[in-house]
ZABAKOL-411019 format. One record per residue (C-alpha): x negated, y negated, z negated; residue number from 1; residue in one letter. Coordinates in nm, 2 decimals, always signed. Layout:
N
      px      py      pz  seq  type
       X       Y       Z  NUM     A
...
//
This chain:
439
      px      py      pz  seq  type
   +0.00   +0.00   +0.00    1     X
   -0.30   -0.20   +0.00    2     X
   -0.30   -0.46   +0.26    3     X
   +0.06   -0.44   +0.32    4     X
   +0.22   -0.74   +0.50    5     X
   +0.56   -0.86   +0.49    6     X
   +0.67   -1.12   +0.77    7     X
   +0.89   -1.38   +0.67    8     X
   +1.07   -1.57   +0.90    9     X
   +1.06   -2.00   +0.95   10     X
   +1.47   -2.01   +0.85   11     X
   +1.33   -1.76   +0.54   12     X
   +1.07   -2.02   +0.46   13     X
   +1.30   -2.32   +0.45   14     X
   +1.47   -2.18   +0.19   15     X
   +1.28   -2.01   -0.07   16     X
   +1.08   -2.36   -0.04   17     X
   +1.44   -2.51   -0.13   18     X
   +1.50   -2.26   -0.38   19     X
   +1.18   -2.34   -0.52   20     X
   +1.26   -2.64   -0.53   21     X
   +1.59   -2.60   -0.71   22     X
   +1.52   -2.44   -0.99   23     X
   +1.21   -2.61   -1.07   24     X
   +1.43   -2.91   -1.12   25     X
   +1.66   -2.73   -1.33   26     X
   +1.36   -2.65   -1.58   27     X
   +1.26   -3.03   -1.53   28     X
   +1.59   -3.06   -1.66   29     X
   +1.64   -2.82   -1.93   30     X
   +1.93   -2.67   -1.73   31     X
   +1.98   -2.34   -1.80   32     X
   +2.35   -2.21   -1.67   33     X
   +2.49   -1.91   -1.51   34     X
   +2.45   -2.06   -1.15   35     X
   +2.07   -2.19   -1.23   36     X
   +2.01   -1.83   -1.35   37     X
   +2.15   -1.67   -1.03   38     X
   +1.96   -1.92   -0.84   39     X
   +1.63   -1.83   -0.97   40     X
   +1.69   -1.41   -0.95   41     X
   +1.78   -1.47   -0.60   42     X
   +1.49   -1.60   -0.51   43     X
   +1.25   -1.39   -0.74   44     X
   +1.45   -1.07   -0.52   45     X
   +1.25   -1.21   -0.22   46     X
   +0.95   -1.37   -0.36   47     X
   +0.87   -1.24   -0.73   48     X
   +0.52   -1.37   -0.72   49     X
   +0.65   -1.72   -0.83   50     X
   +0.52   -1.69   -1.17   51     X
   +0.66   -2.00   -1.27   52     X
   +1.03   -1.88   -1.16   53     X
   +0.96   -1.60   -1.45   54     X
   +0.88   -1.82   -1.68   55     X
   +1.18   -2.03   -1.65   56     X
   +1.41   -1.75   -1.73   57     X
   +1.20   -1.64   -2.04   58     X
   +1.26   -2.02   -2.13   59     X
   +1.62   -1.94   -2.08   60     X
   +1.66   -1.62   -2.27   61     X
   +1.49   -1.64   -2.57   62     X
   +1.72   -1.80   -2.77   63     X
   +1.97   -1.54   -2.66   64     X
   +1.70   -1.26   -2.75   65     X
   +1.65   -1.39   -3.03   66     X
   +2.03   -1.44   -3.20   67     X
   +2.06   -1.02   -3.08   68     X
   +2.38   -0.88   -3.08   69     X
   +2.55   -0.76   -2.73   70     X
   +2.46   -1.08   -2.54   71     X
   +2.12   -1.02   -2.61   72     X
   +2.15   -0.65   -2.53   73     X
   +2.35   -0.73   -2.16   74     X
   +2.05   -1.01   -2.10   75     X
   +1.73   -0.75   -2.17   76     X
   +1.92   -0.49   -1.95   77     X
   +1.99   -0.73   -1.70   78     X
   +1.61   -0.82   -1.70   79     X
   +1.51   -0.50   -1.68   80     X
   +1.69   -0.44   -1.39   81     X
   +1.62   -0.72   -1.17   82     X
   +1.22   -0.65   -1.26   83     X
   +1.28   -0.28   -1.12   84     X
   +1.49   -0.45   -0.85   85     X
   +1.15   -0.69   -0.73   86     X
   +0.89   -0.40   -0.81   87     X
   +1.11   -0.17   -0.57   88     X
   +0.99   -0.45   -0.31   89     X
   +0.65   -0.52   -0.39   90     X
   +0.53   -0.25   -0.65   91     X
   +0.23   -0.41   -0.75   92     X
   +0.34   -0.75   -0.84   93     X
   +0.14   -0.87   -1.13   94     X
   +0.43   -1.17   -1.24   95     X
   +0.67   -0.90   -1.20   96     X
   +0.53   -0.64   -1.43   97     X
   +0.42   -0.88   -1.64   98     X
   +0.77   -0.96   -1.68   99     X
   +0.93   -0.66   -1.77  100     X
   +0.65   -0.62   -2.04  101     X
   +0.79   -0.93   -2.20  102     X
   +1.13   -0.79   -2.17  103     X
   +1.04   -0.46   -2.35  104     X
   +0.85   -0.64   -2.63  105     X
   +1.16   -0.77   -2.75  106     X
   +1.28   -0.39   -2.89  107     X
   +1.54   -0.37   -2.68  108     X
   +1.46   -0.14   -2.43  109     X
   +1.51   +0.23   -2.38  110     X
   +1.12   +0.31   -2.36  111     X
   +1.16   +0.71   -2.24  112     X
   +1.36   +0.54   -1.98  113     X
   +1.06   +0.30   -1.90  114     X
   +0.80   +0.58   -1.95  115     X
   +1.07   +0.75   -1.63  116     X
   +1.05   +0.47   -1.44  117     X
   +0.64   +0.43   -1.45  118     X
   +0.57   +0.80   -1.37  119     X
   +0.85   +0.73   -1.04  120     X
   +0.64   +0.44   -0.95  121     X
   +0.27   +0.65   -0.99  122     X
   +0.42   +0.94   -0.75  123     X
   +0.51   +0.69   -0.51  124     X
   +0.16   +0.56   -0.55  125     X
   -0.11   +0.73   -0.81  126     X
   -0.35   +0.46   -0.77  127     X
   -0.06   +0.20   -0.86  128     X
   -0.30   +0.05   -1.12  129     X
   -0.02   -0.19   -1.25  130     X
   +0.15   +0.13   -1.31  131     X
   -0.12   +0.29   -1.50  132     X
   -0.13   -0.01   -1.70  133     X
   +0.22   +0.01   -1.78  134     X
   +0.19   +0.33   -1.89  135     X
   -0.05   +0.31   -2.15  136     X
   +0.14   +0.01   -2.24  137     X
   +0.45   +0.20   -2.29  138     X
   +0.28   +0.51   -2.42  139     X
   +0.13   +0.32   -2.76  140     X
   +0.46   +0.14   -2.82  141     X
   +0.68   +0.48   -2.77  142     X
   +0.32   +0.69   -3.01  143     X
   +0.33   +0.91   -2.75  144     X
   +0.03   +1.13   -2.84  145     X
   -0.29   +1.16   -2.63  146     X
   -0.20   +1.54   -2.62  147     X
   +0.11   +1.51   -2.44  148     X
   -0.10   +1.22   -2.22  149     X
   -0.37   +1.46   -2.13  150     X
   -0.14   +1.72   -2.05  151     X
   +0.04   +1.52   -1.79  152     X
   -0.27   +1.42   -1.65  153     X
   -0.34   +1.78   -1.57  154     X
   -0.02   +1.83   -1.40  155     X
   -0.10   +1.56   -1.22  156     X
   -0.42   +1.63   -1.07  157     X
   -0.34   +2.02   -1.06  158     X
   -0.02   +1.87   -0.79  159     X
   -0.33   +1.64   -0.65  160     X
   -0.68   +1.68   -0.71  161     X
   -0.79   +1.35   -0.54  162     X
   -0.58   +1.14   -0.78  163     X
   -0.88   +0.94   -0.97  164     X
   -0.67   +0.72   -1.16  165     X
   -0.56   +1.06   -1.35  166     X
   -0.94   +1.22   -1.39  167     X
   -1.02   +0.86   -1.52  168     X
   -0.76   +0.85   -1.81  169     X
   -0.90   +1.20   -1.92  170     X
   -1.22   +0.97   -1.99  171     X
   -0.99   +0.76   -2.20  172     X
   -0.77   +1.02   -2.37  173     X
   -1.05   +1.29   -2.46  174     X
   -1.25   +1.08   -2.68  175     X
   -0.94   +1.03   -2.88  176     X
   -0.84   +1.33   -2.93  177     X
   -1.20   +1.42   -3.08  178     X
   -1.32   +1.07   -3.24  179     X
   -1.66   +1.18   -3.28  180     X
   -1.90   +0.92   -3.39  181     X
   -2.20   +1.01   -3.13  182     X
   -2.28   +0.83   -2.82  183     X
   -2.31   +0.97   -2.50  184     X
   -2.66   +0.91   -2.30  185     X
   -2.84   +0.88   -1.97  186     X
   -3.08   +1.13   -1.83  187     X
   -3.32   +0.83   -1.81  188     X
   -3.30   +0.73   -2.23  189     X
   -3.38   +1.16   -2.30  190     X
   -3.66   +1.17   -2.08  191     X
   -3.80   +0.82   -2.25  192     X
   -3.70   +0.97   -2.58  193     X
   -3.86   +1.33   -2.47  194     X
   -4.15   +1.20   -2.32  195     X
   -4.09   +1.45   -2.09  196     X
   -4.35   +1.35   -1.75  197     X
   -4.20   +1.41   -1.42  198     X
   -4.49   +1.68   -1.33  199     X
   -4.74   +1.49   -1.06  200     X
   -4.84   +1.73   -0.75  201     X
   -5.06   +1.61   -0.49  202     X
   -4.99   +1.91   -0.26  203     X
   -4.61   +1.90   -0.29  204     X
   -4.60   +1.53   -0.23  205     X
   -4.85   +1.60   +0.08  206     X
   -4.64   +1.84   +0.26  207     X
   -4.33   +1.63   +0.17  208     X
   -4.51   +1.36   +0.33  209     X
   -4.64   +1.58   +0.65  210     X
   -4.26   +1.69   +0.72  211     X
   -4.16   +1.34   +0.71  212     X
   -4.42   +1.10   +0.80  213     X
   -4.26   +0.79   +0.75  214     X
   -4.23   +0.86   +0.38  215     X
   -4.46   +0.78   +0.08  216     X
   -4.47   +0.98   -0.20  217     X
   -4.61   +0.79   -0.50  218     X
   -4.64   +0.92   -0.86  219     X
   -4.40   +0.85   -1.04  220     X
   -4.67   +0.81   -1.32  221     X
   -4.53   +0.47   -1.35  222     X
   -4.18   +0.56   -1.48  223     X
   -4.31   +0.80   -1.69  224     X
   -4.55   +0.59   -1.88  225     X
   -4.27   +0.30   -1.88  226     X
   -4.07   +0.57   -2.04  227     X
   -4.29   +0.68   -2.28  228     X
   -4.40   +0.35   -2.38  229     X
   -4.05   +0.24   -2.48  230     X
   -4.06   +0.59   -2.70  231     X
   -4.34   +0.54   -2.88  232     X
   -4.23   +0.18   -2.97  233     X
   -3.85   +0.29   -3.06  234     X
   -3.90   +0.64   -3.20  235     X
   -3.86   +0.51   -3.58  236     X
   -3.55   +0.38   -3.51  237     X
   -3.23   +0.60   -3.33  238     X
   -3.16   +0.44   -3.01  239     X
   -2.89   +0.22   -2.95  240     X
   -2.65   +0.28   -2.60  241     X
   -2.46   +0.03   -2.40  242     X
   -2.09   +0.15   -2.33  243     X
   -1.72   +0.08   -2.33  244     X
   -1.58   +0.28   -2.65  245     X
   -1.41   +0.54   -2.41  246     X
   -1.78   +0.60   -2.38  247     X
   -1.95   +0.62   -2.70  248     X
   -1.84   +0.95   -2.86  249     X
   -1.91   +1.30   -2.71  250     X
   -1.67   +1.58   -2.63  251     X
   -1.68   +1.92   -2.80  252     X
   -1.91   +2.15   -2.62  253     X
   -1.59   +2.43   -2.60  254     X
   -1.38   +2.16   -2.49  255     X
   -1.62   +2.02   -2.19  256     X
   -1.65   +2.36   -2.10  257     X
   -1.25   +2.37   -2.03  258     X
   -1.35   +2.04   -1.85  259     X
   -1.57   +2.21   -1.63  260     X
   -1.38   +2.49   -1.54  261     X
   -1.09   +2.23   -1.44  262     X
   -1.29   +2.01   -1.24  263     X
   -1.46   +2.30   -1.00  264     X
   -1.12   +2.41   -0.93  265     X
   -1.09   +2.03   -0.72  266     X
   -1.44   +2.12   -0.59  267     X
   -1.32   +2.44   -0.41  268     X
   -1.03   +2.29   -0.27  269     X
   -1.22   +2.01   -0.16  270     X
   -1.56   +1.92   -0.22  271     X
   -1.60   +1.60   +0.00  272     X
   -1.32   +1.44   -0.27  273     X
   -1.55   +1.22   -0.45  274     X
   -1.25   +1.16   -0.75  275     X
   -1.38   +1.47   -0.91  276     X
   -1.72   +1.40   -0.92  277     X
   -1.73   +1.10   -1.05  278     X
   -1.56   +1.26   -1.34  279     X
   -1.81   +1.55   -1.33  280     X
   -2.08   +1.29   -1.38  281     X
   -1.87   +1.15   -1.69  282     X
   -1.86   +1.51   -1.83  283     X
   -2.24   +1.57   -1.74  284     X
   -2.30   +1.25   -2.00  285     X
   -2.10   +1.41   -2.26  286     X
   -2.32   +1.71   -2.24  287     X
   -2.64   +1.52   -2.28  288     X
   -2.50   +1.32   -2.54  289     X
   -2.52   +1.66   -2.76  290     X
   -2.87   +1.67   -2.74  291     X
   -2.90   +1.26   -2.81  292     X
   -2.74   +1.32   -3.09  293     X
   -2.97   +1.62   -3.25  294     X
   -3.27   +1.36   -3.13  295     X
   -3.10   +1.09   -3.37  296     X
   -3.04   +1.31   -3.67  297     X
   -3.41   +1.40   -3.66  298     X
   -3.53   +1.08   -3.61  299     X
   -3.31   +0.96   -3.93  300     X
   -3.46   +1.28   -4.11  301     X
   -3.80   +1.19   -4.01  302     X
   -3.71   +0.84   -4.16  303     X
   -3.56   +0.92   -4.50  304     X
   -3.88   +1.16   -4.54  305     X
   -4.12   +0.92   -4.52  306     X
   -4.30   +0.74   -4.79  307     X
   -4.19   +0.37   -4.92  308     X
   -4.51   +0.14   -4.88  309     X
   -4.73   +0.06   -5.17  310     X
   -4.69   -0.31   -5.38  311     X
   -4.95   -0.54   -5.25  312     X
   -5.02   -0.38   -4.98  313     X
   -5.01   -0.57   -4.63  314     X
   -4.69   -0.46   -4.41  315     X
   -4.78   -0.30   -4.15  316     X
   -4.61   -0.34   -3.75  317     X
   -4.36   -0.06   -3.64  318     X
   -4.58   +0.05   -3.40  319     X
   -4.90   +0.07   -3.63  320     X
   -4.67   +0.21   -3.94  321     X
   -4.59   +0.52   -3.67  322     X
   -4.97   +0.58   -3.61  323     X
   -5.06   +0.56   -4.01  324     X
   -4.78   +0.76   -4.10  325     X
   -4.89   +1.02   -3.80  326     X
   -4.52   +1.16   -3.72  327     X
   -4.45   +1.48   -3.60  328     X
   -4.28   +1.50   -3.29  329     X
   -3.92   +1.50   -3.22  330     X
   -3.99   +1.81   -2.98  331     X
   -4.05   +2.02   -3.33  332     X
   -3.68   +1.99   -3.47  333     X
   -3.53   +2.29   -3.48  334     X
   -3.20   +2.09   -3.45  335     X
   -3.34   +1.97   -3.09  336     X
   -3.53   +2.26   -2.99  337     X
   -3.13   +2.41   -3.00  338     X
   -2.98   +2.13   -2.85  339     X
   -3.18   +2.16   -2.55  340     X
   -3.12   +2.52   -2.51  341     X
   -2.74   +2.48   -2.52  342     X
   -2.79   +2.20   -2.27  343     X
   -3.01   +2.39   -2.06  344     X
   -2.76   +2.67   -2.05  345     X
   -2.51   +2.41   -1.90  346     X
   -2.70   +2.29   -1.64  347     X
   -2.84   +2.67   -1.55  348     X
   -2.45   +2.76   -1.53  349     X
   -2.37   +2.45   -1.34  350     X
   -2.62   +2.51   -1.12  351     X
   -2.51   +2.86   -1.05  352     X
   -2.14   +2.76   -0.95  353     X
   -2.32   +2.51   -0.72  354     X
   -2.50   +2.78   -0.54  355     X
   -2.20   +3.01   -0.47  356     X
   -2.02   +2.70   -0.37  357     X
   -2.29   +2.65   -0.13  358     X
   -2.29   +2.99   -0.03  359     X
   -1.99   +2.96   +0.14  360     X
   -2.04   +2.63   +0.25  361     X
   -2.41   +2.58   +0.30  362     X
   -2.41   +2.22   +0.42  363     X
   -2.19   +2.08   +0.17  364     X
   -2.38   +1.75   +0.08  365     X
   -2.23   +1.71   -0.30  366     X
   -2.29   +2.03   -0.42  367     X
   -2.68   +1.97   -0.24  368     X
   -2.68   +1.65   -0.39  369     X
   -2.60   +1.75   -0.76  370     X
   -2.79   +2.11   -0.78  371     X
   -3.12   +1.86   -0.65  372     X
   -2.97   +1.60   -0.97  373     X
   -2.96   +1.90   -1.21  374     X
   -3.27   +2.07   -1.11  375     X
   -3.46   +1.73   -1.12  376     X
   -3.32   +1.68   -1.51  377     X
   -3.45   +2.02   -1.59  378     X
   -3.77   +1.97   -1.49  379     X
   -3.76   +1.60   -1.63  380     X
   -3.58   +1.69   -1.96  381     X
   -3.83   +1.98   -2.04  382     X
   -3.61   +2.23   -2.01  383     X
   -3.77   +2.46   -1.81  384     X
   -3.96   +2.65   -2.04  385     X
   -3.65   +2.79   -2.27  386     X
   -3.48   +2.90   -1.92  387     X
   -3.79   +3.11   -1.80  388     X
   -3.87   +2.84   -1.47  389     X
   -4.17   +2.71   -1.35  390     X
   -4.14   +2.35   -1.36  391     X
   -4.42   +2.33   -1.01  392     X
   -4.19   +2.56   -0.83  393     X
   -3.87   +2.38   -0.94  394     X
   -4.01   +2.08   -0.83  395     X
   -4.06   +2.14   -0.54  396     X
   -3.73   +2.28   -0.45  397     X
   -3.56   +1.95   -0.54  398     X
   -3.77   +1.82   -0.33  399     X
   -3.69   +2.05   -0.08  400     X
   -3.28   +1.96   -0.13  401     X
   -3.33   +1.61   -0.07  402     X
   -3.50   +1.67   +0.25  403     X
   -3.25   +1.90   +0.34  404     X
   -2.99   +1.60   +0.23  405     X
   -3.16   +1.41   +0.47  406     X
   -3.05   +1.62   +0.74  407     X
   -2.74   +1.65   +0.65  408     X
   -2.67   +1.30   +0.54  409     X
   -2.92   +1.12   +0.77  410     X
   -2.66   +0.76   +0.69  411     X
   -2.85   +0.80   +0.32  412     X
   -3.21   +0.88   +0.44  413     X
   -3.36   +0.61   +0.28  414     X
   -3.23   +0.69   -0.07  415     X
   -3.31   +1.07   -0.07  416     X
   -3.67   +0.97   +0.00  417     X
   -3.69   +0.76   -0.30  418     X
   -3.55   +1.06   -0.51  419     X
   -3.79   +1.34   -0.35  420     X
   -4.04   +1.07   -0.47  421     X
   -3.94   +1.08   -0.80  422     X
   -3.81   +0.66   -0.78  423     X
   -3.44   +0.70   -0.77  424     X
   -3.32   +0.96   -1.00  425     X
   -3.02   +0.92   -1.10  426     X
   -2.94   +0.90   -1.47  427     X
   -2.56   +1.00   -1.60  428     X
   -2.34   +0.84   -1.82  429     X
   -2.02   +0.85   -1.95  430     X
   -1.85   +0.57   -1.78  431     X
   -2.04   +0.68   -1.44  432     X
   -2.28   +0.41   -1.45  433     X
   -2.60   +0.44   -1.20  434     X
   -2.93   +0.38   -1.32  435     X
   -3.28   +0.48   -1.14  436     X
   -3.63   +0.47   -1.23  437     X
   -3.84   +0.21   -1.12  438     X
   -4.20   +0.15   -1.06  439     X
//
């Protein structure tokens, strides 16, 4: 419905400008009768993007709102109807919708009959983002619980799997059903934290170059020592995380794992869809916020065990205070030697549907795209080892993928070069948000 155009003829001009004109004097005027009040929804019918028409009749009906009784009952009903009347015409009028929340604020509305009307409206249009809006409006004034939310979502994206507006409110309806405090995290603040190198091999980067000869494979030696710079001057202290708070708190791993299953079930029907995997991505940032979490939890352990400072003696910088107090690493915490098996046990599974998705469909660039992504944050992440892979080996089979990619893909070239050079890997978070690595 984006982009639609309605054509209004010169005689249809004329008078909604006289119209217009109409009632604006009658709110110059404090007039506020039966025939103004016609007037005004007559010409809201055909244009209801006249904010200021809207406002006039709120001007008009709150003192009958407000004394209740049956005339204020008749007037919210008739409002309600002439906003469902206007939305029939232009279903993503902002003054409109707008409107009708005003109307429903006033308690006198029949909200299961509002939360009917919104989910008409979303199969008429599931992107309707007004409607969403609405929605979520209505759903905290009726306490609709996120359970009952999260289950329509599901029927919604099991009748279509490309409705994003639906995988996006899981983001929002997950987290509050399990109000963990833990943030989620990006690939790139674990590998900082980790200090985890991206492995440097001359020979791999040399054939990469030789196949393509207008690429340059450089070290990524610089990310990795910005990386492990900001470690070593930030390890005292658990790291803080930007986000929205639909971000900040972590799934259950049982319950991402039901996440999972769902959102493979849109990649076999369709795995060119992109709706699905940008909510892959948000789950993938869930999972690494696990292991985030067993990083801060030693970090606060390593904290409480250390010694308080002597009297008289000169404070010492954070940075200098870490070298006195010679810290074992985080890498020794049996809390985050588990975490990273569990995670590495995700991404090996993940990376296993991948490849029988890609058995079928061997040029499928999204399923190439993330198996290169996951194999990269195993080698990157330190995984490796508890998995039984060779991190030279793995290496160079991401960077194998991405020159594959370019194949495939050859509109994205540039980019997969960067990533086979270890300069554009691509960090997850919860909301989605991109982040690469940067000389």
């Amino acid at each position: 419905m984006h982009g639609a155009q309605t054509l209004i003829s010169p005689v249809q001009v004329a008078a909604i400008k006289q119209g217009t004109t109409l009632v604006l004097e009658c709110r110059r005027q404090h007039r506020y009768d039966e025939a103004a009040l016609k007037a005004s929804e007559k010409l809201l019918k055909v244009v209801p993007e006249i904010y200021t028409i809207w406002n006039y009749r709120r001007e008009a009906l709150q003192p009958i709102l407000k004394a209740g009784g049956e005339a204020a009952q008749k007037a919210a009903d008739n409002e309600l109807a002439l906003t469902q009347a206007c939305l029939l015409e232009n279903p993503k009028s902002y003054s409109t919708w707008h409107h009708r929340k005003w109307v429903v604020l006033q308690g006198l509305a029949d909200l299961q009959k509002e939360l009917k009307l919104v989910a008409s409206a979303l199969a008429l249009d599931c992107r309707n983002f007004h409607a969403w809006n609405y929605r979520q409006f209505t759903v905290k004034l009726a306490g609709v619980s996120a359970e009952s939310e999260l289950n329509n979502t599901s029927s919604l994206i099991a009748e279509d799997f490309s409705n994003y507006s639906a995988w996006h409110y899981r983001t929002l309806l997950l987290p509050r059903l399990y109000n963990e405090d833990i943030k989620t995290v990006s690939f790139d603040d674990l590998v900082a934290s980790t200090a985890t190198n991206w492995p440097q091999q001359p020979q791999l980067q040399q054939q990469f170059t030789h196949q393509q000869p207008q690429l340059q494979l450089t070290p990524s030696s610089e990310t990795c020592a910005a990386a492990g710079s900001n470690s070593s001057s930030n390890s005292a202290e658990p790291r803080t995380f930007t986000g929205t708070a639909s971000q900040r708190r972590p799934i259950p791993l049982h319950v991402l794992d039901q996440e999972y299953d769902m959102v493979h079930q849109a990649f076999a029907t369709d795995s060119a869809d992109q709706s699905p995997w940008i909510y892959y991505r948000w789950l993938l940032g869930n999972s690494l916020a696990h292991l985030q979490q067993a990083q801060e939890t030693a970090q606060q352990q390593q904290g409480k065990a250390q010694p308080e400072p002597q009297q008289g003696t000169q404070r010492l910088g954070l940075h200098q205070q870490q070298n006195a107090q010679q810290q074992p690493p985080l890498q020794d915490s049996p809390e985050i030697e588990e975490a990273k098996i569990v995670l590495g046990e995700v991404l090996a599974r993940e990376i296993s549907k991948f490849a029988e998705h890609l058995a079928v469909d061997p040029d499928a660039k999204w399923p190439l795209l993330m198996t290169a992504r996951l194999k990269e944050a195993q080698v990157r992440l330190g995984l490796c080892e508890g998995l039984g892979l060779d991190p030279t080996a793995l290496q160079a089979e991401v960077q194998g993928l991405y020159l594959r990619l370019c194949e495939i893909d050859p509109m994205r070239t540039g980019y997969y070069k960067d990533a086979a050079a270890g300069k554009a890997f691509v960090v997850v978070q919860a909301l989605g948000t991109v982040y690469k690595f940067t000389e």
